[in-house]
C-alpha positions as CSV (number, residue, x, y, z in Angstrom):
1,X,-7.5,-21.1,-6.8
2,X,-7.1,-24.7,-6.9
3,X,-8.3,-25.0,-10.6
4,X,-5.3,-22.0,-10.9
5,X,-2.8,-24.1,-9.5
6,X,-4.0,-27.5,-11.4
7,X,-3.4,-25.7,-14.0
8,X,0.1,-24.7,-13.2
9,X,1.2,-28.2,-12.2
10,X,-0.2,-29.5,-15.4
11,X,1.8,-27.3,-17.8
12,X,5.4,-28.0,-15.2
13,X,4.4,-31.6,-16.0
14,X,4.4,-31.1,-19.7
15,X,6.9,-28.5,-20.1
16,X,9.3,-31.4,-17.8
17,X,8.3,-34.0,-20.4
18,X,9.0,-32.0,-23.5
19,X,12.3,-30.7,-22.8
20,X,13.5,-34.2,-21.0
21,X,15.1,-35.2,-24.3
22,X,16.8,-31.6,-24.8
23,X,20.8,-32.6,-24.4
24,X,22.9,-32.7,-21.4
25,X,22.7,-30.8,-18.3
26,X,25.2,-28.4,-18.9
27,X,24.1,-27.9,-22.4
28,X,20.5,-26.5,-20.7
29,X,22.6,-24.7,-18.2
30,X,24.2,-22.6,-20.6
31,X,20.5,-22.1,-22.8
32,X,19.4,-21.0,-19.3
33,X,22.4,-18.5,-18.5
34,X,21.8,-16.6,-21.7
35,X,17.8,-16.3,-21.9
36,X,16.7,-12.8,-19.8
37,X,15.5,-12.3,-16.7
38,X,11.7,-11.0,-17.8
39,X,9.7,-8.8,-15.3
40,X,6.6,-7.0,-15.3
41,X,6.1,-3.7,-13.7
42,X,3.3,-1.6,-12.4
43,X,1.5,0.0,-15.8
44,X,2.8,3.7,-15.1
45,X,4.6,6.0,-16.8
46,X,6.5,7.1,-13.6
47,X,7.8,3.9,-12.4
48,X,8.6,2.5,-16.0
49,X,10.7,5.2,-16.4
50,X,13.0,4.4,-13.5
51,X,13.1,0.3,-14.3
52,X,13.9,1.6,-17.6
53,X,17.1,3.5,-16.1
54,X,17.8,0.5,-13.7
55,X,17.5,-2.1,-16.3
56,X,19.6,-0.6,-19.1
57,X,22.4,0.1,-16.2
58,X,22.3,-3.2,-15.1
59,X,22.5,-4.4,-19.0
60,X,25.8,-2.7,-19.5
61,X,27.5,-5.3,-17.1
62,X,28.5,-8.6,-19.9
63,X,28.2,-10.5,-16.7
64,X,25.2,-10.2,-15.9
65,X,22.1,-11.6,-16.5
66,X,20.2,-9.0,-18.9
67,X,17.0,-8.4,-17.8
68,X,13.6,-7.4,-20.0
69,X,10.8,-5.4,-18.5
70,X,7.2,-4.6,-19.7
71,X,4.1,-3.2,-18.1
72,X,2.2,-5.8,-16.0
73,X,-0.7,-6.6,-19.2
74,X,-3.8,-4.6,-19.4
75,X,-6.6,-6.7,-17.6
76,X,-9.4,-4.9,-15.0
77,X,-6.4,-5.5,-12.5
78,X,-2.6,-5.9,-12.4
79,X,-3.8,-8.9,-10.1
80,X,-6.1,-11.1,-12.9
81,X,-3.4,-9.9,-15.6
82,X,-0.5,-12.0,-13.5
83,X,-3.1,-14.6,-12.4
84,X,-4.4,-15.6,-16.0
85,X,-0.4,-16.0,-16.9
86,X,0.0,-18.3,-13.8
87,X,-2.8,-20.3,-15.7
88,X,-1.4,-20.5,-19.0
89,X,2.1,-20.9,-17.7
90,X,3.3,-17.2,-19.5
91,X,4.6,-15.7,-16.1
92,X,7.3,-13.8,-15.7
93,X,10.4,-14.1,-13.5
94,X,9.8,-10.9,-11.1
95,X,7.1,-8.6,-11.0
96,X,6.6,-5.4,-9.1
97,X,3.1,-4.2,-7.9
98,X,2.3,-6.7,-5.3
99,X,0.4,-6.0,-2.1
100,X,0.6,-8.6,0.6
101,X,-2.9,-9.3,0.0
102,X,-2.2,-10.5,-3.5
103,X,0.9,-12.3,-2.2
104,X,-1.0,-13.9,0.3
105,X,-3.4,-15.9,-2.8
106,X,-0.1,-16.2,-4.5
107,X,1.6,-18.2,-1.9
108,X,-1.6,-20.3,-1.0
109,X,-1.2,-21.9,-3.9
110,X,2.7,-22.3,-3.7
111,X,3.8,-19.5,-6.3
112,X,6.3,-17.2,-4.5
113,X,10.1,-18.1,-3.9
114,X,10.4,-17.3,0.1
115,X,13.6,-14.5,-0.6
116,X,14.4,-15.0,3.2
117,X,16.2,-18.1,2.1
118,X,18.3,-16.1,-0.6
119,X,22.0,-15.8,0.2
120,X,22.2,-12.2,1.3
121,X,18.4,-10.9,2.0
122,X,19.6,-10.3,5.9
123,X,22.1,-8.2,4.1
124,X,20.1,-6.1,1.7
125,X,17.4,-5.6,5.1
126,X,20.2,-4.3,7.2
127,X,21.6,-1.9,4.0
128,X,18.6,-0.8,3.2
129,X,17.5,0.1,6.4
130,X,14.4,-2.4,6.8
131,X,14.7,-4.3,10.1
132,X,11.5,-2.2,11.7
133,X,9.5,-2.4,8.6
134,X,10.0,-6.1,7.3
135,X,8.5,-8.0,9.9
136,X,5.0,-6.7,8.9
137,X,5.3,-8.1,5.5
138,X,5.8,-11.5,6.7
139,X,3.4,-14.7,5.8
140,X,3.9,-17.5,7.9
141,X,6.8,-16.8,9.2
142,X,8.3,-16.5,5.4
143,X,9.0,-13.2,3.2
144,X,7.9,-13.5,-0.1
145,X,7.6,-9.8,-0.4
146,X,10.3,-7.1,-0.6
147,X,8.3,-3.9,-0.1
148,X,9.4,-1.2,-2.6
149,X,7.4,1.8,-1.2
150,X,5.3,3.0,1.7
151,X,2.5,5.5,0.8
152,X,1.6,7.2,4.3
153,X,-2.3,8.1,4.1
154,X,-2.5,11.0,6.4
155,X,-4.7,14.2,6.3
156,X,-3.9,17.3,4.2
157,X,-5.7,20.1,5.8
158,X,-6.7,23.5,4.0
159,X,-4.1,26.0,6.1
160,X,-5.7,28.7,5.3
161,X,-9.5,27.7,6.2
162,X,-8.6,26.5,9.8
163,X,-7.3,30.2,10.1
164,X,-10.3,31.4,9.3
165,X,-11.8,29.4,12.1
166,X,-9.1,30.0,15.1
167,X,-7.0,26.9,14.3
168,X,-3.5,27.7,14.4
169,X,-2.7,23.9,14.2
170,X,-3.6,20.7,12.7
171,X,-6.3,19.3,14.5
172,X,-5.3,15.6,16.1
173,X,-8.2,14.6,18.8
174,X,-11.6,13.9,18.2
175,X,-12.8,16.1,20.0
176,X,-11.2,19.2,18.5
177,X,-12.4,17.9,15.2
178,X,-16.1,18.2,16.9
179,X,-15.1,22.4,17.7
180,X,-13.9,22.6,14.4
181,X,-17.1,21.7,12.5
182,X,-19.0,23.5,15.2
183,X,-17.3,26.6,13.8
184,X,-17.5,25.6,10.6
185,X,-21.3,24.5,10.7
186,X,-21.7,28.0,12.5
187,X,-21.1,29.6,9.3
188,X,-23.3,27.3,7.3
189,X,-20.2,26.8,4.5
190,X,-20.2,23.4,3.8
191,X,-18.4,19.8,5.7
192,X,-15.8,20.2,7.8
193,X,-13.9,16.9,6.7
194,X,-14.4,14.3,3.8
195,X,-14.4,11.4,6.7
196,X,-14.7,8.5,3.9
197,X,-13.1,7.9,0.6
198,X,-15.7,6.6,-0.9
199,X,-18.4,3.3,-0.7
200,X,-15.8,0.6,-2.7
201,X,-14.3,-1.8,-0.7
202,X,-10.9,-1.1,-1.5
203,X,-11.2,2.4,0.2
204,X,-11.6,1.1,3.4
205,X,-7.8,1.4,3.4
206,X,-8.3,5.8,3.2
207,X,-10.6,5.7,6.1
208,X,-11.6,3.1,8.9
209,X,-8.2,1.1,8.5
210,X,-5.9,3.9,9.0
211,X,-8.1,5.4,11.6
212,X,-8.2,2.4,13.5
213,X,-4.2,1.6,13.0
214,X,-4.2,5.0,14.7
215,X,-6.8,4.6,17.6
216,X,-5.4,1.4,18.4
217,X,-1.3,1.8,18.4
218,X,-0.3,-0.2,15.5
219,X,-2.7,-3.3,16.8
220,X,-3.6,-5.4,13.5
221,X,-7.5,-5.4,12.9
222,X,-7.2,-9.4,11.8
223,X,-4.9,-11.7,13.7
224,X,-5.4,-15.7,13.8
225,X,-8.0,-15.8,11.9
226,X,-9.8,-13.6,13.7
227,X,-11.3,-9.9,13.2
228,X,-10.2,-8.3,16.1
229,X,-11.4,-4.4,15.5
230,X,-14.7,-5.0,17.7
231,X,-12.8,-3.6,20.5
232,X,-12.5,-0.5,22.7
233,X,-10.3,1.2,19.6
234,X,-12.9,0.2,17.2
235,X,-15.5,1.2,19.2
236,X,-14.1,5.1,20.1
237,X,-14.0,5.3,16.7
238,X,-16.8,4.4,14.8
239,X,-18.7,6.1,17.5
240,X,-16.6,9.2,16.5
241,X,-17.5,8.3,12.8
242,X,-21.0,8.0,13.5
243,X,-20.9,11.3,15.3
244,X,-19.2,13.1,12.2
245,X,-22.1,11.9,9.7
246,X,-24.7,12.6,12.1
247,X,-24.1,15.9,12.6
248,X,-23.7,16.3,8.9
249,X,-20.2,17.7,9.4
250,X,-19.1,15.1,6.2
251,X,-20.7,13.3,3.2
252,X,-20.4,9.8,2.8
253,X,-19.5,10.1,-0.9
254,X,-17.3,13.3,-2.7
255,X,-16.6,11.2,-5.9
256,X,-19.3,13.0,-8.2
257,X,-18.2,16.4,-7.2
258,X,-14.7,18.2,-7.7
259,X,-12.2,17.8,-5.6
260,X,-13.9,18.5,-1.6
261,X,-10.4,19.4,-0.5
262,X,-9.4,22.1,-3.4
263,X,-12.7,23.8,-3.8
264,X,-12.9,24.1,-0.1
265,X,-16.0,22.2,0.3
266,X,-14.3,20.4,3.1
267,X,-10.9,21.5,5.4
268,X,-9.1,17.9,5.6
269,X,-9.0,14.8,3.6
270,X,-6.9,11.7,3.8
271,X,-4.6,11.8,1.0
272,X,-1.5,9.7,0.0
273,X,1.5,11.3,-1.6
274,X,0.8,10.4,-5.0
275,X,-1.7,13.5,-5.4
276,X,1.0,16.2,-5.1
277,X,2.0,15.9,-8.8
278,X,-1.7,16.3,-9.4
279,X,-2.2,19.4,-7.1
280,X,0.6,20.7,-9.2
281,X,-0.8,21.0,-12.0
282,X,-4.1,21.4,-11.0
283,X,-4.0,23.3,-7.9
284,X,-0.7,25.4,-7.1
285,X,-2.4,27.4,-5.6
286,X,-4.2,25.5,-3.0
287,X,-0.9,23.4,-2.5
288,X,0.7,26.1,-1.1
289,X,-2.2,26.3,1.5
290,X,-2.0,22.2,2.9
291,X,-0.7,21.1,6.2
292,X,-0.1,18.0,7.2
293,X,-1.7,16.0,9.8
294,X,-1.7,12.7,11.5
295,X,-4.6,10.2,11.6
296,X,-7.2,11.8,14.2
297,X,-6.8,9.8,17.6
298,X,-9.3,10.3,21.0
299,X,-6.1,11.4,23.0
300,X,-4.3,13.1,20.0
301,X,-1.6,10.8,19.6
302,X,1.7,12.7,18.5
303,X,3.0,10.1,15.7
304,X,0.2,7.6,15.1
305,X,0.2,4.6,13.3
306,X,-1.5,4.8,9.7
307,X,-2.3,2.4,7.2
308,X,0.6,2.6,4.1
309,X,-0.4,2.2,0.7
310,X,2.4,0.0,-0.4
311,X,3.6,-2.7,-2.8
312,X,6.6,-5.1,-3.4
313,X,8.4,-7.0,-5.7
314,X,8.4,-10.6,-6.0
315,X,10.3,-13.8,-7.7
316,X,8.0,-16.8,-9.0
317,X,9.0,-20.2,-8.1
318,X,8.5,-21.4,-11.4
319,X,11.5,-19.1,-12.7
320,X,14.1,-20.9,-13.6
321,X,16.8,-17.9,-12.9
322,X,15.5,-17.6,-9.5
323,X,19.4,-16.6,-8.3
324,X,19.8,-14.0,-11.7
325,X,16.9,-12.7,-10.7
326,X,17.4,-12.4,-6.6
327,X,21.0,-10.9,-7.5
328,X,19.6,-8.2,-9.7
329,X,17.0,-6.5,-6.8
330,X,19.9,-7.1,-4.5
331,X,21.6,-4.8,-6.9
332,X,18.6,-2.5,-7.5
333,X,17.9,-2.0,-3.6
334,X,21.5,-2.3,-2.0
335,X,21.8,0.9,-3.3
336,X,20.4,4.2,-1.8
337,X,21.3,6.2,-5.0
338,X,18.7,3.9,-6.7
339,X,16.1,4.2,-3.6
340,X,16.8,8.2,-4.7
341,X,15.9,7.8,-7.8
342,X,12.9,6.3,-7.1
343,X,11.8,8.9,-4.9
344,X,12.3,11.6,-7.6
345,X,10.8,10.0,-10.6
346,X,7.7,8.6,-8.7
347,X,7.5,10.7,-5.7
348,X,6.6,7.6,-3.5
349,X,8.9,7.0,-0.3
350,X,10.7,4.0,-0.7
351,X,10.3,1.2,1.6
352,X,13.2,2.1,4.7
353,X,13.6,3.9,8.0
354,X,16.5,6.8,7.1
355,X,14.4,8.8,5.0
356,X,14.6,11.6,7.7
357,X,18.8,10.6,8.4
358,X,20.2,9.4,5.3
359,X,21.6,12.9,3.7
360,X,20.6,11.5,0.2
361,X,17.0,11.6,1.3
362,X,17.2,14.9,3.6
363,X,18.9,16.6,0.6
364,X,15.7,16.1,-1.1
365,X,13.2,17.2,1.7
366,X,15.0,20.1,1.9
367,X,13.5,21.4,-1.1
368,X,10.3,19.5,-0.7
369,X,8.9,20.1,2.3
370,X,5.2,19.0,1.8
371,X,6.5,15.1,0.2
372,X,9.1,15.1,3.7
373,X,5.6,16.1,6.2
374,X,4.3,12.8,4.3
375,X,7.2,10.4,4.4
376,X,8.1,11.3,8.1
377,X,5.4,8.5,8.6
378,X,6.7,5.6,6.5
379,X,8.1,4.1,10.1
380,X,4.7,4.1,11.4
381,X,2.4,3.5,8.2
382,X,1.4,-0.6,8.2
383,X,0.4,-2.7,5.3
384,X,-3.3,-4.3,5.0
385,X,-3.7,-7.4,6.6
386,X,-2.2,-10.8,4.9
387,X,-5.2,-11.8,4.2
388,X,-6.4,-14.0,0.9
389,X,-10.2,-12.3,1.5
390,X,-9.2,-8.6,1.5
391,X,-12.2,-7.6,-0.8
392,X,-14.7,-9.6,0.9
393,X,-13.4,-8.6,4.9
394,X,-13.3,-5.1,3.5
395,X,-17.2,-5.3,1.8
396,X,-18.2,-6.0,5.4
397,X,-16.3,-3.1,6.8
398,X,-18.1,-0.9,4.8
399,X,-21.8,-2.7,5.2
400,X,-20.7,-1.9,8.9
401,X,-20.1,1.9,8.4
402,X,-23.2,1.9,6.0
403,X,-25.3,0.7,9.2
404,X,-23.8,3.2,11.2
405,X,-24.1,6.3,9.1
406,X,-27.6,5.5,7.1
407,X,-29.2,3.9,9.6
408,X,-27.6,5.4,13.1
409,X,-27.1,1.8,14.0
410,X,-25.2,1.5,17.3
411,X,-21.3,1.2,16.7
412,X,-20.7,-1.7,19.3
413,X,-23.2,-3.9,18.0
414,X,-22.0,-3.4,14.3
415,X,-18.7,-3.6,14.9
416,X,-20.0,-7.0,16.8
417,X,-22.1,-7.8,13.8
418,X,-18.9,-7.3,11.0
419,X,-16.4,-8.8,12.8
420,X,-18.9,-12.1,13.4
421,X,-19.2,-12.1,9.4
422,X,-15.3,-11.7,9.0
423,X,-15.2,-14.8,11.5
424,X,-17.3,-16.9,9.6
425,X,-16.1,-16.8,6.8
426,X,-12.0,-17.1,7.7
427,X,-13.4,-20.2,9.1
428,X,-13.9,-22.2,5.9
């Protein structure tokens, strides 16, 4: 990071240098007025295609700023692609795609323009229907970060299996999860539930994180530089995990096999929106038979908390059309008919509380009733912890569920054990 932003300072230094012999002020002003706002957006065909209709609206205007958008570069990672330009000085204005991870690295080392200080962002948070969700995106008291879109992850639950085994309803407790699989196991045909995503880091944010969001009422699992899920929450449910993969009601790893949920090898599994275009097309079938279903709680919460699979958009403080650039997402998200848009071409909720008021959006549910199920939970579903050691906090999480699974360690003293790690090394 430092070497990063060594880097940065030394190409500022040089690019001041070069360009202090350029003309007068106003001369600069007016080369600056007429160069483009550039942006780089997520590398999908889906959200390119409604910047493309947002840019080339906002072009028509003569008095604005035009603005030029490509996909975020091919790298192993949207984030090394916008790194690597931060180091050779080759970033853009805005980019989409961030997640308040990222942004957290980013504004370590003094990259992100704080948009709480740009005239009218209480505005646009009030107009766009924000206020409950904005606070969570905060870092240090500053918003870098204007979240786009909330991905709920909640479970999708074969209908038509849990008939077969008396459920006329979702299950939400633990323990009717545990008659469930009893049923199930009964009959010898297969898991009941695909409790993990999968053994990478990054799907720690499918499984324990949203599960403990849930367990715990909304209560972040990091806070002052502190882990803080070795607690009563964390342990109801990784003793509920631990119960699940003891029994051998789940498998700790579906990703060599077809799809658990559609072949029916399991009834539930976590699941963000972004797989109903897939189901489509694969599956129609099957997609007719999903219900779903809130993050399992001990008590069987009614509207839990979830973990949201979400990104933003962001301004770099190197930009030197920092207000261009600040008026044209004003002008992108001030408007619900874009926010509509959004929803249809990508099928992500966007980012605000009246999905389930606003007629624009209830229009839509109304003929989509699986995507509205989903979205009902964007008020509840929280972003990953600001953290700038998301891979390596989330690599101890799932050491800590490996212990617990593989080796029937005992939950209290893992969660004890992870959260130590997480401690150690927030403290350097």
């Amino acid at each position: 990071m430092r070497v990063v932003k060594l880097a940065k300072l030394t190409a500022c230094v040089l690019f001041a240098f070069c360009i202090s012999g350029c003309g007068p002020d106003d001369k600069k002003s007016a080369e600056t007025a007429k160069t483009p706002i550039k942006m780089w957006v997520a590398p999908n065909e889906n959200e390119e295609a409604f910047w493309n209709t947002m840019v080339k609206e906002w072009n028509k205007d003569p008095a604005h700023t035009p603005v030029e958008f490509t996909p975020i570069p091919a790298a192993s990672s949207s984030e090394e692609a916008i790194m690597n330009a931060l180091a050779s000085g080759t970033e853009p204005d805005i980019s989409s795609n961030i997640f308040i991870g990222f942004a957290s690295q980013l504004v370590e080392i003094g990259q992100l323009e704080d948009l709480s200080k740009m005239s009218g962002f209480n505005e646009l948070v009030n107009n766009r229907q924000m206020g409950k969700i904005i606070p969570a995106w905060q870092l240090n008291g500053e918003q870098h970060v204007l979240p786009i879109y909330i991905n709920p992850i909640v479970w999708w639950w074969r209908g038509d299996l849990l008939k077969q085994y008396g459920f006329d309803h979702v299950p939400t407790r633990y323990d009717e999860l545990y008659q469930l699989a009893e049923r199930r196991a009964a009959d010898n045909n297969g898991y009941v539930i695909q409790m993990t995503a999968g053994k990478n880091w990054w799907e720690r944010w499918f499984d324990f994180i949203p599960l403990y969001y849930a367990q715990n009422g909304g209560k972040p699992y990091l806070a002052g530089h502190q882990a803080t899920f070795a607690d009563p929450a964390g342990q109801a449910l990784l003793t509920f995990m631990g119960k699940v993969f003891n029994s051998k009601w789940s498998s700790y790893d579906f990703t060599a096999a077809d799809d658990p949920l559609a072949t029916g090898q399991v009834l539930a599994s976590a699941r963000g929106p972004w797989d109903i275009a897939r189901y489509h097309k694969q599956y129609p079938e099957i997609l007719k038979t999903l219900q779903i279903g809130p993050m399992l709680t001990e008590k069987g919460d009614a509207h839990p908390y979830t973990f949201g699979d979400s990104k933003g958009v962001v301004i770099f403080s190197s930009s030197k059309r920092k207000a261009q650039a600040w008026a044209f997402i004003q002008w992108v998200f001030n408007n619900a008919e874009h926010d509509r848009s959004w929803l249809e071409l990508t099928g992500m909720p966007p980012a605000r509380s009246d999905l389930m008021s606003n007629p624009l959006f209830v229009n839509y549910f109304e003929k989509n009733p699986l995507e509205k199920a989903i979205a009902s939970y964007v008020d509840v579903a929280l972003p990953p912890a600001a953290t700038t050691q998301t891979t390596e906090i989330q690599r101890s999480m799932t050491q800590m569920l490996e212990q617990v699974i593989f080796n029937h360690a005992d939950p209290a003293a893992t969660l004890d054990k992870s959260a130590q790690e997480i401690n150690t090394l927030l403290a350097k």
